[in-house]
C-alpha positions in Angstrom: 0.0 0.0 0.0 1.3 3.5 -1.1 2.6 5.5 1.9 0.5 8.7 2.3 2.5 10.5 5.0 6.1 10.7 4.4 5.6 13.2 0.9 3.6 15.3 2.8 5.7 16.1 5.8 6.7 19.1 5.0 3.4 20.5 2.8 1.9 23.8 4.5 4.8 23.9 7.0 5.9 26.9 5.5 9.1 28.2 6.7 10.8 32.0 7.2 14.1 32.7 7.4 14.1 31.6 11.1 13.2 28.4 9.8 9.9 28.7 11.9 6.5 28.0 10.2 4.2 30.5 9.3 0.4 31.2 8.4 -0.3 32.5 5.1 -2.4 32.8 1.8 0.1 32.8 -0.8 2.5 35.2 -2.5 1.4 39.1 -1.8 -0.8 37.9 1.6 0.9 38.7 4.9 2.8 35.6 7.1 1.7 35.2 9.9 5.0 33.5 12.5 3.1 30.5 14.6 5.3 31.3 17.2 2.8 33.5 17.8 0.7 31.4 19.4 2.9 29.5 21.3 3.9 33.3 23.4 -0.1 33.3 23.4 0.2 29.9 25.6 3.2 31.4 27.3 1.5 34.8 28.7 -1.5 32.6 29.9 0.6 30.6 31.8 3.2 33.3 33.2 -0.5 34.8 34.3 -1.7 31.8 36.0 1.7 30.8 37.7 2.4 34.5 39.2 -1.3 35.1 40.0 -1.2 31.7 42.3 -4.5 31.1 39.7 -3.7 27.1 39.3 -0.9 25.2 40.9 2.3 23.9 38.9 1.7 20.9 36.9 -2.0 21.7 36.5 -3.4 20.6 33.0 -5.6 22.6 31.1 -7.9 21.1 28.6 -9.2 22.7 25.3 -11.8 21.5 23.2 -10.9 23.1 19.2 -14.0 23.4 16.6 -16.0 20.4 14.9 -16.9 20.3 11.6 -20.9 20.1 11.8 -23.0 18.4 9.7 -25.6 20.8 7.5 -29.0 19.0 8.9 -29.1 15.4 8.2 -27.2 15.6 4.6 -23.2 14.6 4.4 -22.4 18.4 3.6 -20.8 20.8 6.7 -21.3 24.3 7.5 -18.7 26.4 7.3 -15.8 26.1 9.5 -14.4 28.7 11.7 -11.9 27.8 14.8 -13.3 28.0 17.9 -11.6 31.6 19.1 -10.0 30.6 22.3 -8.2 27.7 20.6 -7.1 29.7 17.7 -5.7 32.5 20.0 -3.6 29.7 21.5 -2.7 27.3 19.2 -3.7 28.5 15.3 -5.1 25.4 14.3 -6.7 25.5 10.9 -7.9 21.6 11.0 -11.0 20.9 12.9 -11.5 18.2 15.3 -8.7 18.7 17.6 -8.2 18.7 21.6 -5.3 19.9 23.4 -3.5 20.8 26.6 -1.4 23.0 28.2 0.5 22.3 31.5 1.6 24.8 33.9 5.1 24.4 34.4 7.7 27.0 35.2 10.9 25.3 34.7 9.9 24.5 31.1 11.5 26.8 28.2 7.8 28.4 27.4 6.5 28.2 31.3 4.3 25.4 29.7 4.4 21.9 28.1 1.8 21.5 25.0 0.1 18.5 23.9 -2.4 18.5 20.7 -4.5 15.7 20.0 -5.6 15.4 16.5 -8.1 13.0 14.9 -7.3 9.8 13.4 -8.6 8.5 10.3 -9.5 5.8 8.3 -7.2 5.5 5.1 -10.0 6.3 3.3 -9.6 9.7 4.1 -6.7 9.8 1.7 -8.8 9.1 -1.1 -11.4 11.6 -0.5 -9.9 13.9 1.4 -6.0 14.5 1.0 -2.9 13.4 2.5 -3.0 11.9 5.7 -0.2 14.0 7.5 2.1 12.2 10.4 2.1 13.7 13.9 5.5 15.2 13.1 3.6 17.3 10.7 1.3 18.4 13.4 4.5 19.4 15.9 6.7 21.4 13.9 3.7 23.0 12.4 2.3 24.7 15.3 5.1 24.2 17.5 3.8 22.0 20.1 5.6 19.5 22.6 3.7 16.6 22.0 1.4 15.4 19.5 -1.0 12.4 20.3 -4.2 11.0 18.6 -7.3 12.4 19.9 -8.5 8.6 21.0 -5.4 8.6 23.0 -6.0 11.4 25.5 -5.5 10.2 29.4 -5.4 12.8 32.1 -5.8 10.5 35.1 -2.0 11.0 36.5 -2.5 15.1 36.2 -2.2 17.1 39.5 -5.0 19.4 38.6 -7.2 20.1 35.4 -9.1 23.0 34.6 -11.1 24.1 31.6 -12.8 27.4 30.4 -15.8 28.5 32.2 -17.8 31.6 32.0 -20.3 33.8 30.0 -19.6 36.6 27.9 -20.0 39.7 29.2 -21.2 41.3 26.0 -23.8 38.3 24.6 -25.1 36.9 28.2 -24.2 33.3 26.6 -22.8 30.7 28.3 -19.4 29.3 27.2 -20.5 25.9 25.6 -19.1 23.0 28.0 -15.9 22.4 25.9 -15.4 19.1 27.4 -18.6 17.8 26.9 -18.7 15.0 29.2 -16.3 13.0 27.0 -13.3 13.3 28.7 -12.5 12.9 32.1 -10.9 15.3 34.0 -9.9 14.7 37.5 -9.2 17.1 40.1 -11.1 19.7 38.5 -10.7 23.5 39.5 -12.9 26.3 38.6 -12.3 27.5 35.6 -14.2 30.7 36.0 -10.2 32.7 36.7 -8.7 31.1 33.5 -12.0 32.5 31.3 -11.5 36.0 32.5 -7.3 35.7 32.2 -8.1 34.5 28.1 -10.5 37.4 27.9 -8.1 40.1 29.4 -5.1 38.6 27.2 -6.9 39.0 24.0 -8.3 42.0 24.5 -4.6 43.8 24.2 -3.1 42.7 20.8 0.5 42.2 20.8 2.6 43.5 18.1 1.8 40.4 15.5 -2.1 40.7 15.9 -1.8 44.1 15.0 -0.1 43.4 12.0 -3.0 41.2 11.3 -5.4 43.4 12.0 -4.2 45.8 9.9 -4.1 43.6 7.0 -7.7 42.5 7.4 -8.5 45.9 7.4 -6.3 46.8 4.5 -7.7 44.2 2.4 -11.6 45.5 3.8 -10.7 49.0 3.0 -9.9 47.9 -0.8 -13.0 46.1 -1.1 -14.9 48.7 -0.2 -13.8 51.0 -2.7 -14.3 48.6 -5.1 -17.6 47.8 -4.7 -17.9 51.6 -3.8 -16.9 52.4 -7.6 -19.0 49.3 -9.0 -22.3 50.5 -7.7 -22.0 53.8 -8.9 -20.9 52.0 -12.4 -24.0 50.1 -12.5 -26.6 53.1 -10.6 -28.9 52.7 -14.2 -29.0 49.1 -13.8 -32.8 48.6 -13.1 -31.8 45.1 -12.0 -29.0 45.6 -10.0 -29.7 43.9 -6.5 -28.7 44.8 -2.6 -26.3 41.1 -2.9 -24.4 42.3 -5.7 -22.6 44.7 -3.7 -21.7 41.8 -0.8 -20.7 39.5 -4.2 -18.3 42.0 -5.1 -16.8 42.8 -1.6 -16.6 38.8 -0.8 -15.0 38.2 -4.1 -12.3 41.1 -3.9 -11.6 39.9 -0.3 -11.2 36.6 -1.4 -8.5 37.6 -4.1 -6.3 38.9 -1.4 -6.3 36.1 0.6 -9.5 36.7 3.1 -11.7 34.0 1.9 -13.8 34.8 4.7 -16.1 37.7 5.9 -16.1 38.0 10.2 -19.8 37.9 10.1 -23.2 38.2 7.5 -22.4 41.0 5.5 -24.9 43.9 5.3 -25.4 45.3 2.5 -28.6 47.1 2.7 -30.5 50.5 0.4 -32.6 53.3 0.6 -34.8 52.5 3.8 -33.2 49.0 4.5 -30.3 50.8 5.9 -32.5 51.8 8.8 -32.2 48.1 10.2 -29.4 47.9 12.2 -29.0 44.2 11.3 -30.3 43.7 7.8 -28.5 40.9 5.7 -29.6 38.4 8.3 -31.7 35.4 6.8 -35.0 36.6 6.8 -33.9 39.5 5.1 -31.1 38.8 2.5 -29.8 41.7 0.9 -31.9 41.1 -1.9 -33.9 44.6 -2.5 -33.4 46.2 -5.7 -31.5 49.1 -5.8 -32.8 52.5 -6.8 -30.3 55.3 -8.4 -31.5 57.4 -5.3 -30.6 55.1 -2.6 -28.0 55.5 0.2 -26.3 52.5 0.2 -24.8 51.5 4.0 -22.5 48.3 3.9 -21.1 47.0 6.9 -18.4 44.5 5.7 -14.9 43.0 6.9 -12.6 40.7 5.9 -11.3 38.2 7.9 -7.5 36.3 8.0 -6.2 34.1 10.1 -9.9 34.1 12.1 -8.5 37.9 12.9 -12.0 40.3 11.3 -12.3 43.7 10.6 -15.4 45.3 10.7 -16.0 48.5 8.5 -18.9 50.3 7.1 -19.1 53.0 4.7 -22.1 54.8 3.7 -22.6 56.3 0.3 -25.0 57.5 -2.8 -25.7 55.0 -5.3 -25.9 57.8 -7.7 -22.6 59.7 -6.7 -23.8 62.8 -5.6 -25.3 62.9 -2.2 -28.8 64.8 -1.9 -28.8 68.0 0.8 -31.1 65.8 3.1 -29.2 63.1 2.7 -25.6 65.3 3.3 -26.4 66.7 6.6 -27.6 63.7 8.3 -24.4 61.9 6.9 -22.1 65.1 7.9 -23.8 65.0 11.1 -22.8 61.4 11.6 -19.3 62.1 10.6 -18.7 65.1 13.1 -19.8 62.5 15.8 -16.7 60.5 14.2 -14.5 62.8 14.4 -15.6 64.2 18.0 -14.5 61.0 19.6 -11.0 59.9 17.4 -9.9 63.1 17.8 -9.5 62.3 21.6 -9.8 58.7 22.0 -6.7 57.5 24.2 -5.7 55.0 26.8 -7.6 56.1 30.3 -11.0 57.2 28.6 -13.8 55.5 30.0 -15.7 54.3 26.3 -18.8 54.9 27.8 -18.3 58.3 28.1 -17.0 58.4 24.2 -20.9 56.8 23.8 -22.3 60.1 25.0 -20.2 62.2 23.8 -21.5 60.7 20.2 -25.2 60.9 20.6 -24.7 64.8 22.0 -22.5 65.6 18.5 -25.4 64.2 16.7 -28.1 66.2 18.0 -26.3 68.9 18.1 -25.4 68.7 14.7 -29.1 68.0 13.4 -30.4 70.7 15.2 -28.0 73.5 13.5 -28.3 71.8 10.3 -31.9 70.8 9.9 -33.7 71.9 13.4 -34.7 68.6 14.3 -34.5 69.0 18.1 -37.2 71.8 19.4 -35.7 71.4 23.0 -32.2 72.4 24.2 -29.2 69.7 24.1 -29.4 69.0 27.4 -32.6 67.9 27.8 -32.5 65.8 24.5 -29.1 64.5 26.3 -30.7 64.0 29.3 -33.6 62.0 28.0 -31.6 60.2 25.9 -33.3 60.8 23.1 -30.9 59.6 20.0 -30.1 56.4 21.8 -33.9 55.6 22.3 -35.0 56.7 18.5 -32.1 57.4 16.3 -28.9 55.7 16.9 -30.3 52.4 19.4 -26.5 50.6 19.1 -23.6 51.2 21.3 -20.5 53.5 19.7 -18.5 50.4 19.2 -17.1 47.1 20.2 -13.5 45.1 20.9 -12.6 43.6 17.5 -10.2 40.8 16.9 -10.8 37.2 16.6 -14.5 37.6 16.8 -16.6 40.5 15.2 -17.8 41.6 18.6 -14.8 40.3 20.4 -14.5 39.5 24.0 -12.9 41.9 26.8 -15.6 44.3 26.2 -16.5 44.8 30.1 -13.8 43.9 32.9 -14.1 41.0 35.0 -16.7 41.1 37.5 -18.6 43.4 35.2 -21.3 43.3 33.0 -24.0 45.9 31.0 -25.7 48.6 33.0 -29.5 47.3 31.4 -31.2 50.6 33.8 -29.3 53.3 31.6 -30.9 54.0 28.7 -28.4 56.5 27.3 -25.9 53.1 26.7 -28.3 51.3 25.1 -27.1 48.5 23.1 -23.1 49.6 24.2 -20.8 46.2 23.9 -18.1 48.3 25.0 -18.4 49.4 28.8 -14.8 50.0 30.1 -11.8 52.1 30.6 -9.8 51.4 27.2 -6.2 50.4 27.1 -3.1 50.7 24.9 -3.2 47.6 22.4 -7.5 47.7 22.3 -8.2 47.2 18.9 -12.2 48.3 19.2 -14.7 50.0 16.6 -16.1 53.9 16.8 -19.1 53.2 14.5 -22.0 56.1 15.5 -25.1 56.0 13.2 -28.6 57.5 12.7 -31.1 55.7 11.8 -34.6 57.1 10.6 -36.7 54.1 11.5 -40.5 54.2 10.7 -41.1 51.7 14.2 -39.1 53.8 16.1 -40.2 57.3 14.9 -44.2 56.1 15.8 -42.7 55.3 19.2 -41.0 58.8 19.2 -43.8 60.8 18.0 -46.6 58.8 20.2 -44.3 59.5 23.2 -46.0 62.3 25.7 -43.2 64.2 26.5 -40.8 63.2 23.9 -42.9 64.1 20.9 -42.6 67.5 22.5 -38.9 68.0 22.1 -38.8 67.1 18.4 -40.2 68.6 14.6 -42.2 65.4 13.6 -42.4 67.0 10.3 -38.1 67.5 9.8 -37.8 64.0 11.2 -40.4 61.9 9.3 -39.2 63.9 5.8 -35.7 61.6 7.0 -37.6 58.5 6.8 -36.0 58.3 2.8 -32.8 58.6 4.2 -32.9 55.2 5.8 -29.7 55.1 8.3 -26.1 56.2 8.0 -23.3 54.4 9.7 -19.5 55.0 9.4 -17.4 52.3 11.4 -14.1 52.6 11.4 -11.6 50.3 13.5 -9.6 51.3 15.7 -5.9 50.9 17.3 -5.1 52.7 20.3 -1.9 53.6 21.0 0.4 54.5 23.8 -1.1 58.9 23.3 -4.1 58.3 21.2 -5.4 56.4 18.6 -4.8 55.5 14.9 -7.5 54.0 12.2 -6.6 50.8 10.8 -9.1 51.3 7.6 -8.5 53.8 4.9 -11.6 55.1 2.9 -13.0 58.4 1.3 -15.2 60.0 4.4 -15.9 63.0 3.7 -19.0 63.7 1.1 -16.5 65.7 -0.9 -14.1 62.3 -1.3 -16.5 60.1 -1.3 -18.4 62.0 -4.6 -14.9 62.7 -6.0 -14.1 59.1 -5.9 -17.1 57.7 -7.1 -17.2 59.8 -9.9 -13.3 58.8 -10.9 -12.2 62.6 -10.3 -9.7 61.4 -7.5 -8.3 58.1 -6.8 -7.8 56.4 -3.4 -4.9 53.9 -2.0 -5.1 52.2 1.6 -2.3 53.4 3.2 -1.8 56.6 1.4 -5.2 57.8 1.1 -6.3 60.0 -1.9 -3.7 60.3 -5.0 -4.8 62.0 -8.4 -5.9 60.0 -11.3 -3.6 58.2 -13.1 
């Protein structure tokens, strides 16, 4: 029988000039050093060891993804690594366990074990190469490599696995064991949950890199769907998903095969639904020439997503209506990254937002008939107009963990942080989203306008003539720094670039920003 292993040993282990391996996409897609991971395993356990956490030789279990099987057919769903296993050992292959025991007199502070599946040879018919353990450990730089049938804790001092709920969803951690394994001399695994959390929630200088890449490769997508809806604005058939099709596709050609999450890629009075694209509602309007288009899209690499929207005119040209709303949306933008650094409570950034944009629709289009500070004090944008937080963490999920400290969860009594994912004191190394919006909403504006006081501190006539309008969003993603911040994305903002653009009157490079025509 032909031996499936031995030509593959080396396939996908792909090498630097350290002679480590590396994660990557190809020629022109950025390497990604797996040592990476293995410092991630290192800082969990130097955090565990010197916060007396879990005792020295304790074992701690991880459970990676499973493929899952669409219904009752013999096709899967998409696979995506579960996050906390990615951020520790970048596993692309589903199916696999490992373990990671505490030791401080080891080179990394830890020994690593990965446990991978076995298969039937059959699988190297159907499915590829069957690749050796030795594959497995030089990959992704582990200690120990063992089948997956072949796990035994019973000698370990202490085990512990991940247990807790995140603080921005409410849902549980799924029980990553599952009942399968036995682990003996359990601890509570509540300390190592919120340890994981606080670790990814600073990015260390290689996440950043990938962040920035995944929001390069965004940011270029967006402008080229930007410039393909405006070439196809007479198209009476052009749909909502064309715009997503042309995002996914340009994302893919740079390596990001995946999105982070459903794209939305809503029109016109879609865009007032914060969460359009979802199943029930598809992207799949027609688009009128006189439609704002909002899409909120990101690229994802290496399970790392960015998350940017833009919002623009179908037609090129933005209306007046539709110019001050988005301007007012903009200034909000601009309010809080011109001051966003390490020490600011992100709640307070929140407020800040929603006061910009009532201030700002009240000089341009007189929309509030009662002063700022009662609007403020009501709430009154983050009840009817803008019903979503100012932004999020970002990394390896969309709405990422480490958004409220540990110990710490959503105030649900304050209305003015309705829908806020982000409650916290940021920090140097937060890679987190400042995404305000306005949203002209017919549910919400009955609510408004039914209201007995708050009908009374707004034109009904001004804000029911922005029900065309739909919603505006602009989400940008953000890195901050050691004094302040810096965005990772790189797209025409203002309505003077974004028409310019559009039209082919300037042209517009991530990383360099507008250039002239060539």
């Amino acid at each position: 029988m032909p031996d499936h292993t031995k030509a593959e040993a080396s396939i996908d282990v792909k090498e630097g000039a350290d002679a480590e391996p590396y994660f990557s996409m190809g020629a022109d897609t950025l390497k990604i050093p797996l040592a990476m991971h293995r410092d991630h395993r290192q800082k969990l356990a130097e955090a565990m060891l010197a916060k007396k956490l879990a005792p020295e030789g304790t074992v701690i279990f991880l459970r990676g993804g499973d493929l899952r099987s669409v219904y009752d057919s013999d096709t899967d769903w998409d696979f995506k690594q579960e996050s906390y296993f990615q951020y520790l050992f970048g596993v692309k292959e589903p199916g696999c366990l490992a373990t990671i025991q505490l030791d401080s007199s080891a080179p990394y502070m830890h020994r690593s074990t990965l446990y991978i599946p076995r298969f039937d040879e059959i699988y190297a018919t159907w499915m590829g190469p069957i690749k050796p353990k030795s594959w497995f450990q030089s990959k992704y730089l582990v200690d120990e490599v063992q089948y997956a049938d072949e796990i035994d804790l019973s000698d370990a001092k202490a085990t512990m696995e991940i247990d807790g709920i995140n603080r921005d969803s409410g849902i549980p951690h799924s029980e990553v064991n599952k009942g399968l394994i036995d682990l003996p001399n359990k601890l509570d695994g509540s300390a190592l949950w919120d340890v994981l959390n606080e670790l990814r929630s600073v990015k260390d200088e290689q996440e950043i890199k990938i962040m920035e890449y995944a929001c390069q490769v965004s940011s270029s997508a967006h402008l080229s769907t930007m410039r393909a809806c405006y070439r196809d604005q007479d198209n009476e058939h052009r749909m909502e998903y064309n715009a997503v099709a042309n995002f996914r596709y340009e994302g893919a050609m740079r390596g990001c095969e995946r999105v982070g999450y459903g794209c939305i890629g809503c029109s016109g009075t879609s865009n007032a639904s914060l969460h359009y694209g979802h199943p029930a509602e598809p992207n799949d309007k027609s688009v009128h020439k006189s439609d704002l288009r909002l899409l909120d899209m990101g690229a994802e690499y290496h399970c790392y997503t960015a998350d940017v929207t833009c919002t623009f005119p179908t037609s090129g040209k933005f209306t007046e209506l539709q110019k001050e709303a988005y301007e007012s949306v903009l200034a909000a933008v601009h309010a809080v990254e011109g001051v966003l650094r390490p020490g600011l409570d992100y709640r307070e950034m929140h407020r800040k937002a929603t006061r910009v944009i009532a201030e700002e629709l009240t000089k341009r289009l007189g929309l509030f008939t009662a002063p700022i500070d009662a609007v403020c004090s009501e709430a009154l944008v983050s009840r009817y107009l803008m019903p979503h937080g100012l932004g999020h963490m970002l990394g390896l999920d969309c709405h990422d963990v480490g958004g409220y400290e540990p110990g710490h969860f959503k105030d649900k009594d304050d209305v003015s942080l309705t829908g806020l994912r982000l409650g916290r004191v940021i920090k140097e190394g937060f890679v987190l989203t400042v995404e305000p919006g306005c949203y002209f909403n017919p549910y919400l504006i009955d609510k408004w306008c039914s209201h007995p006081v708050h009908s009374k501190m707004v034109d009904e006539a001004v804000l029911k003539s922005l029900i065309p309008v739909g919603g505006i969003r602009i989400e940008d993603d953000v890195l901050i720094t050691r004094d302040g911040c810096r965005v990772l994305n790189d797209i025409p903002r203002s309505v003077e670039d974004i028409e310019a653009y559009m039209q082919g009157r300037i042209d517009w490079i991530p990383g360099e920003g507008k250039v002239p025509v060539a």
